[in-house]
N, C-alpha and C positions, 0 to 999 in steps of 0.2 A: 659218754665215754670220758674217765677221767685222765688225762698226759700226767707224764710224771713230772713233768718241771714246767713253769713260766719260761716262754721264751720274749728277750730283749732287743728288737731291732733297733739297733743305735744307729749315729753318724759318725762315724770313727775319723772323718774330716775335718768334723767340728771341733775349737779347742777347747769350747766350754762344755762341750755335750761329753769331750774324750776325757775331762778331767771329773765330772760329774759321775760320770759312768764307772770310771777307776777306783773313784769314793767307795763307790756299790759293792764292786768287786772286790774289794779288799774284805769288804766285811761280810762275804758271801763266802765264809770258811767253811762253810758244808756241803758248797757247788748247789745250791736249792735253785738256781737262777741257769738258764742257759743263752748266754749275752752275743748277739752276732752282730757285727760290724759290717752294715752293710754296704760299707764303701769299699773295704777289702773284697767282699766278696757278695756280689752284686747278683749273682746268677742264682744264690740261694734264696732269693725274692719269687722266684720262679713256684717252688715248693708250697710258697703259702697265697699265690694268686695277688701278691700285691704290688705294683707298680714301685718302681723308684720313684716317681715324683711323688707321691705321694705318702712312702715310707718318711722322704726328709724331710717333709713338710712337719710332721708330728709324731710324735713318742708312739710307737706301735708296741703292745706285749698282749703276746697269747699266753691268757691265765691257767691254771691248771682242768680248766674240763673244755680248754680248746678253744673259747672265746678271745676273740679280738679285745682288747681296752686299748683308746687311743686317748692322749691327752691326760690328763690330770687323772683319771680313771686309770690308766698304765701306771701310773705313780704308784695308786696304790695295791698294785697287787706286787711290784717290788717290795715296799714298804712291809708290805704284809708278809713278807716271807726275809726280810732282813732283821737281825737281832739291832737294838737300838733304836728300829724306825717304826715298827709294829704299832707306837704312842699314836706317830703321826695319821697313819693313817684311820684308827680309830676316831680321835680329836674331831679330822676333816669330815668322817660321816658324821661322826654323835652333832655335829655344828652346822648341817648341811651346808658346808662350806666350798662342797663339790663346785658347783655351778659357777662360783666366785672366781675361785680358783682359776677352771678350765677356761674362761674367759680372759682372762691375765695369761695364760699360759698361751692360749691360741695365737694372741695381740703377739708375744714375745716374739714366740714360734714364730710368725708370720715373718716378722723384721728381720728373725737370724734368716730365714731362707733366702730370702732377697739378698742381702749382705755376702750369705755363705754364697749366691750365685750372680752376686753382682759383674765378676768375669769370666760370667759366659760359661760355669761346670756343666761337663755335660752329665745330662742323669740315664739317659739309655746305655 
């Protein structure tokens, strides 16, 4: 079954994730992305069976035939459907540069959640 759009669950909390994510948006002049904030609105986590602690843990995007990508993998199906980034994501397959990547991203990921929950956010 193929969806019509990637959807993006962000941290609209976060100010690096909230400004990273604005980058995307701006250059998503053909709405190809559908970006949700799931700190705004929590209960639409319900819909796709996935926990809040675990959406803020790491980059979640449902590609367009429905699959989950989490981590450096979610990158590139943004990438893939944004004009300007379409290179990158090529580049990081043609280089198998995936696995590199996801590992650095994970390490990051891991420190922002800590940080972002250092006092005490609740995620339920």
């Amino acid at each position: 079954m193929t969806m019509t759009r990637p959807v993006v669950l962000y941290d609209g909390g976060c100010p690096l994730c909230r400004r990273e994510i604005a980058h995307y948006q701006r250059l998503d002049q053909q709405h190809r992305i559908d970006w949700l904030d799931i700190v705004a609105e929590p209960a639409r986590l319900d819909e796709f069976g996935i926990a809040m602690t675990d959406a803020m843990q790491v980059l979640h995007v449902r590609d367009i035939e429905g699959r989950w990508q989490r981590g450096v993998a979610g990158f590139k199906v943004i990438w893939r459907e944004l004009p300007g980034w379409r290179w990158l994501g090529k580049l990081v397959q043609l280089l198998h540069l995936t696995p590199l990547l996801d590992w650095g991203y994970r390490h990051f990921a891991a420190r922002r959640f800590r940080a972002r929950c250092a006092d005490g956010c609740k995620l339920d």
